[in-house]
N, C-alpha and C positions, 0 to 999 in steps of 0.2 A: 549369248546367242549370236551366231554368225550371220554377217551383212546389219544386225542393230545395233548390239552394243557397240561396233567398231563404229557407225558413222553417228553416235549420241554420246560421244565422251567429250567432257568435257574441253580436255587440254586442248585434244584437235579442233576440237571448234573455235576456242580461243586462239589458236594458229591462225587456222582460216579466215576471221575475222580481223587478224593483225595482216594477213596478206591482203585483203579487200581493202582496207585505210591505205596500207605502203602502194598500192597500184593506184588507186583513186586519184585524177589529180585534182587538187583542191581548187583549180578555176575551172571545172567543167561540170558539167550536170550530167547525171546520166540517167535515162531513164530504159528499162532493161523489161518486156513482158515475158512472164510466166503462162504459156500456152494453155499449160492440164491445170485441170481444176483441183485435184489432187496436188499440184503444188499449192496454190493460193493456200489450201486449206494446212497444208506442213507450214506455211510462211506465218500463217496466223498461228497455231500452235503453238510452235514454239518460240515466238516473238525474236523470227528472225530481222526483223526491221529493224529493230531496237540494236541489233548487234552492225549495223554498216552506218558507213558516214552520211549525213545528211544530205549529200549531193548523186545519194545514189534512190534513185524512185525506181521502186517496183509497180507495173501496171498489170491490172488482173485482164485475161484476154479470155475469149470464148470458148474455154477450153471443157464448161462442163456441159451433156447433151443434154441433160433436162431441160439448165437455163434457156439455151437457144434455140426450144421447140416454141413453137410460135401456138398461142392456145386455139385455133383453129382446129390441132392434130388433135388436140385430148378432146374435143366437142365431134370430130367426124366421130373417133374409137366411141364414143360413147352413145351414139347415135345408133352406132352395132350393135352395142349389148342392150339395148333397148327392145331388140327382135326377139321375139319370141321362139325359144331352144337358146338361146347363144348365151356362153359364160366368156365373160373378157378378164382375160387374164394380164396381170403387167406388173413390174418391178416395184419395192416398196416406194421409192422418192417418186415413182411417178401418180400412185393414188391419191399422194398430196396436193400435184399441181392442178389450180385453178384453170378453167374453162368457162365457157359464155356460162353456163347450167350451173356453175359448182364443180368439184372434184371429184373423182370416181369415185372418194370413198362419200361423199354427199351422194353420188347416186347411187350405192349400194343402199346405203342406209333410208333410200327411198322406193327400195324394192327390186333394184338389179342385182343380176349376178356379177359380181365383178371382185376379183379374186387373188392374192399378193401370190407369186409364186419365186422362187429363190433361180430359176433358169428358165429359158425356152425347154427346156428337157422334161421341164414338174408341167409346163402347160399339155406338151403332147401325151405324157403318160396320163393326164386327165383325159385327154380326147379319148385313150385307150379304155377308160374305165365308164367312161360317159357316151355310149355309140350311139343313144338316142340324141344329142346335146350339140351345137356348133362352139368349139372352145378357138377364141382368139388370141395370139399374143401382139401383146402390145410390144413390140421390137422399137429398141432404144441401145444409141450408145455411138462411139465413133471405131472406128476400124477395130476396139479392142474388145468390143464385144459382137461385132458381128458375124466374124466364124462360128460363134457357139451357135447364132439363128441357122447359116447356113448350114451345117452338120443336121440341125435339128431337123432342116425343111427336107434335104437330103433322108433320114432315117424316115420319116414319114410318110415318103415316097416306095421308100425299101419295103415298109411295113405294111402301105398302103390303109393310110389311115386317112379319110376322106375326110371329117369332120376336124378338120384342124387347118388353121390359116393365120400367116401373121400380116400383121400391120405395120407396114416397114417402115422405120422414123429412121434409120443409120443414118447419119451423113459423113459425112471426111474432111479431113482436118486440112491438107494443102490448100482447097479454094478458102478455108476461112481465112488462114495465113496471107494467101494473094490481096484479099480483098482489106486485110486492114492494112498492108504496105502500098497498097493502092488507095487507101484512104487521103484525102489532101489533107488534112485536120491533122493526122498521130504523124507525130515524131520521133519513133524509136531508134537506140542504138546495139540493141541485140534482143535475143530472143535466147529462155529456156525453152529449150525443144522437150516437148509430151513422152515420159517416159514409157507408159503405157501402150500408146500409141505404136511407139515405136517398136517395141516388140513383137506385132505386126508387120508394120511396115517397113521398118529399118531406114536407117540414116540417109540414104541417100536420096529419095525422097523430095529433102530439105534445100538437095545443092542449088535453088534459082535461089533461095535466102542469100544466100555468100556470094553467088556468080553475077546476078542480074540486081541484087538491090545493095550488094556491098553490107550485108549487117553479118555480125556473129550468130552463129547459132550453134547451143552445147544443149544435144539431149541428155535430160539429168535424173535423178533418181531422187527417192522421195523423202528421205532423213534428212534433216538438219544439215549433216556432213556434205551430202549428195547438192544440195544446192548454193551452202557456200562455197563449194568447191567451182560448181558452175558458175557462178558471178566470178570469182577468181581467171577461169579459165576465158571468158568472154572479157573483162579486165586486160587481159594478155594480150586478147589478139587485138583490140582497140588499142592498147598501150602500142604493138608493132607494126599497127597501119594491117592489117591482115581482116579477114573474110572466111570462114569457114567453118565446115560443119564438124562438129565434134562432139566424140562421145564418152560423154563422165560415167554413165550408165551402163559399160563396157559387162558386168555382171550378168544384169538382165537380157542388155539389147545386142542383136546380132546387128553389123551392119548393113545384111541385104535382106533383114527383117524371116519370117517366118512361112517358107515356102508350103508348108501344107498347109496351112491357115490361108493364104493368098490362093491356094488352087480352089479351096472349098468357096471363098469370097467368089472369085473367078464363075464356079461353076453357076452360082446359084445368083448372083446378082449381077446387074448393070447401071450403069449412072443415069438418071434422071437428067433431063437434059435442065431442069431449073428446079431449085427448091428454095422456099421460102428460110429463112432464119430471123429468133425474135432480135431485135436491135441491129442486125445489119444488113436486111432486105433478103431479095430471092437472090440467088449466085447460081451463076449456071454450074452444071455437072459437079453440086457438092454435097450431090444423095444417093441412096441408093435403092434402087426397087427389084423386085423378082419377075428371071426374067420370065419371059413367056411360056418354055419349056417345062416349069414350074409351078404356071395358072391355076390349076386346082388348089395351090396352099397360100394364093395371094387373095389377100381379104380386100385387097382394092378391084380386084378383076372379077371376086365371085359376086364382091356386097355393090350395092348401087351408094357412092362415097362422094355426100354434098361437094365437099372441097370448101370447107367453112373457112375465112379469112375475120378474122375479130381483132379487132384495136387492142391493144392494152392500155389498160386505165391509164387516164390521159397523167394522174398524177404520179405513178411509178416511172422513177428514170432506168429500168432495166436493161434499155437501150445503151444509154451512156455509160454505164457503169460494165456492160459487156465489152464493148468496144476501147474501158478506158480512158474515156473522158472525164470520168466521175466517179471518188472513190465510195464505198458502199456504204458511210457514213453522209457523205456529201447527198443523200438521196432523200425528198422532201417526207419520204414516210419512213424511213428507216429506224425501228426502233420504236415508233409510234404504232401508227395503222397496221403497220408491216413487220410482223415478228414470225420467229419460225412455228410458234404455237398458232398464230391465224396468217400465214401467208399471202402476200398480194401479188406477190411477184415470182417467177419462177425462182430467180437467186436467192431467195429467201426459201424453197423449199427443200433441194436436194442439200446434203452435207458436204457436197463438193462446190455450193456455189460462192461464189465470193463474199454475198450478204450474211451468207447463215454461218461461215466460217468467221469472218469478224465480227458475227454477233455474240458466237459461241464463244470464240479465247479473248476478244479485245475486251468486250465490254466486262466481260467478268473478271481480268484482270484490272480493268478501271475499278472496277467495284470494291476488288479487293485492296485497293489501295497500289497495285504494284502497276510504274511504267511499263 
């Protein structure tokens, strides 16, 4: 099959892992974050760790959107579907995440309507089928799923389907970036750039990473090959004194990103002048909301939206372990309290988050006895 089998063969990987040792130098540490969350989750997989030198640390970063909703958003959305007519709609990982209440699917199973749907496209064509009903979607995700909301909110507009409104979670990926190289605590020397993302947005985006903080950054692709190749190519430019944005992912990512995707973003949304994130606070302009032109399908503008701000359990480190402080083992419930069958944490509920990915390949390769 083309673009797999070629980056999960073995030889080449054994390559690429004898380039990563011959580049590494053995008096330096490096410590390299993985953006997408969809990386961490290919890293744990296929037990890429296990294939680089010990002086090279992988940091898992904020890269999945369920992890870094702050449970506040899942208690306002739920507060909606509590009203009488309204079915809330929202993505599978999201019915899992916990809120002050419980999880949407706790409050289904409590008597709401609230409802898994595979796109914003399955929730409008319910509003179509349901004209008596107010259907919400619960909109999630970073730059790489938000054209699909705006196309949606756009056709509904076209269609003029009044009973439909979403709930905009989007945020964007550059202010997370700014904010953890503006962190005083993290010491990184490069950055896997979000392959997903990027497809979107395209490379250049990224260039204050290389220009204004001096780190590497190689947006990369999601195989095994795709990311040792990445630490290789970030390897290089630390080996040459060099700074810059590069792209491994040249298959998928265009590098000025995806102009019709960007017009529909463009049309339908604007930046939040702050929004909150779980584990690394509110950052200004790194969300997105519907603009005003659009008010009728904004579920913040039609519904009256507490704006609930909830602590997370004082004992979950989801915080540090987003940011990197703390790897997903290192966390005092990890594996205990906190598994992906009764989740406490958001990282523990999505399959992109960094908990539920080393719980899924690490531990059950511990089990089976293999490093």
């Amino acid at each position: 099959m083309r673009y797999v089998d070629e980056f999960r063969d073995p030889s080449l990987i054994r390559q690429a892992a004898a380039e990563v040792r011959r580049l590494a130098h053995p008096d330096r540490h490096y410590r390299i974050m993985e953006v997408c969350g969809g990386h961490t989750h290919a890293i744990y997989r296929f037990a890429l760790e296990e294939l680089l030198p010990s002086n090279i640390e992988l940091i898992h970063g904020p890269g999945c959107p369920v992890c870094v909703l702050p449970m506040g958003r899942i208690d306002d959305a739920l507060a909606v579907a509590e009203r009488e007519g309204a079915i809330l709609t929202a993505f599978g990982d999201v019915m899992r995440v916990p809120g002050r209440g419980g999880t949407p699917l706790a409050h289904r199973a409590r008597g709401a309507d609230v409802r898994m749907v595979y796109s914003p496209l399955d929730a409008l064509k319910l509003a179509e089928s349901e004209r008596d009903r107010h259907v919400i979607f619960f909109a999630i995700g970073f730059e790489t799923t938000a054209p699909s909301t705006a196309l949606t909110v756009q056709r509904a507009r076209a269609r003029e389907v009044g009973n439909f409104s979403v709930f905009a979670n989007h945020v964007t990926i550059i202010p997370a970036i700014r904010a953890i190289l503006d962190s005083p605590d993290m010491r990184l020397d490069g950055f896997i750039g979000p392959g997903h993302v990027s497809t979107v947005i395209g490379c250049r985006p990224y260039g204050f990473v290389a220009d204004d903080h001096r780190k590497p950054i190689v947006v990369s692709g999601f195989e095994p090959l795709d990311v040792l190749q990445s630490i290789v190519m970030i390897l290089r430019q630390l080996g040459d004194g060099r700074s810059a944005v590069e792209n491994q992912y040249g298959r998928a990512v265009p590098w000025d990103g995806n102009a019709a995707a960007l017009r529909a973003m463009a049309d339908v949304f604007e930046l939040r002048p702050y929004f909150e994130w779980r584990g690394l606070g509110f950052i200004s302009q790194s969300a997105l909301r519907i603009r005003a032109d659009y008010a009728r399908w904004d579920t913040e503008r039609r519904f009256d939206i507490a704006g609930v701000r909830v602590t997370d359990p004082m004992a979950a480190q989801c915080g540090e372990v987003l940011k990197g402080v703390l790897k997903p083992h290192q966390c005092k419930l990890f594996g205990t309290e906190c598994t992906p069958e009764r989740p406490v944490g958001a990282l523990m509920v999505s399959s992109e988050g960094a908990c539920a990915a080393y719980h899924t390949y690490a531990i059950r390769r511990t089990r089976a006895g293999v490093r």
